[in-house]
C-alpha positions in Angstrom: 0.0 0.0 0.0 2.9 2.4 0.7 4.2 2.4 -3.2 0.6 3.2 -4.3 0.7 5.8 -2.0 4.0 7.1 -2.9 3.1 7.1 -6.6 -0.1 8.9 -5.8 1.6 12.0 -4.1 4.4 11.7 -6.6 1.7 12.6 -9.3 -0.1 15.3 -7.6 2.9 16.8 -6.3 5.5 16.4 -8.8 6.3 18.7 -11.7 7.1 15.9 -14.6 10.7 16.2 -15.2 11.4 15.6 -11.3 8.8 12.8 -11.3 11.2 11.1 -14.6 14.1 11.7 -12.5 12.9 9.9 -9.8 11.9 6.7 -11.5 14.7 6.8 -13.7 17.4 7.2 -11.0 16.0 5.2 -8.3 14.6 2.4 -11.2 10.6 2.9 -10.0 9.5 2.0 -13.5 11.6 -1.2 -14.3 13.6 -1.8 -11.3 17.3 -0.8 -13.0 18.5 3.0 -11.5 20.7 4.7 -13.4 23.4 7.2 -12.2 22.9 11.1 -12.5 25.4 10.9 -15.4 23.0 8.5 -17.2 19.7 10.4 -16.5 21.6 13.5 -17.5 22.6 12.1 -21.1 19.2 10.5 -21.2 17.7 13.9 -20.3 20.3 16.3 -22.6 20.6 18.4 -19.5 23.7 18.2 -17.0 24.5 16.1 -14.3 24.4 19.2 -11.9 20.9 19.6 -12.5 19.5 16.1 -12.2 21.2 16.7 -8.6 19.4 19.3 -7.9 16.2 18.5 -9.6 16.6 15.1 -7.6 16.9 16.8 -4.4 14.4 19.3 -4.9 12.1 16.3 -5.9 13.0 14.1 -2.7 12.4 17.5 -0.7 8.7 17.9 -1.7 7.6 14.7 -1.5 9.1 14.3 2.1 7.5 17.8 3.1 3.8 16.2 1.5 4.5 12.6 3.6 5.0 14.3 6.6 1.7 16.5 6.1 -0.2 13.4 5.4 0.6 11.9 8.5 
């Protein structure tokens, strides 16, 4: 029940480009993560910026968890 609720707030709170950073770097679509470096190329944007969309992303959804609960 927990991943149906992550993947809920992850859609409503989410932009889409940190949501597809998410599942591509911790593998929540197929279960293979790729590295920042990977995403990046993947992405055509640097690997500075999947950091800090990344962290941004992980910042949100831990702020709209603990609001939940």
């Amino acid at each position: 029940m927990q991943v149906v609720r992550l993947y809920n707030r992850m859609k409503a709170v989410l932009k889409n480009r940190e949501k597809i950073v998410l599942e591509l770097r911790y593998g929540l679509l197929n279960g293979a993560s790729k590295t920042q470096r990977e995403v990046a190329s993947m992405l055509g944007i640097s690997r500075s910026y999947v950091s800090r969309i990344e962290k941004k992303a992980i910042k949100k959804l831990n702020k709209e968890l603990k609001v939940e609960n």
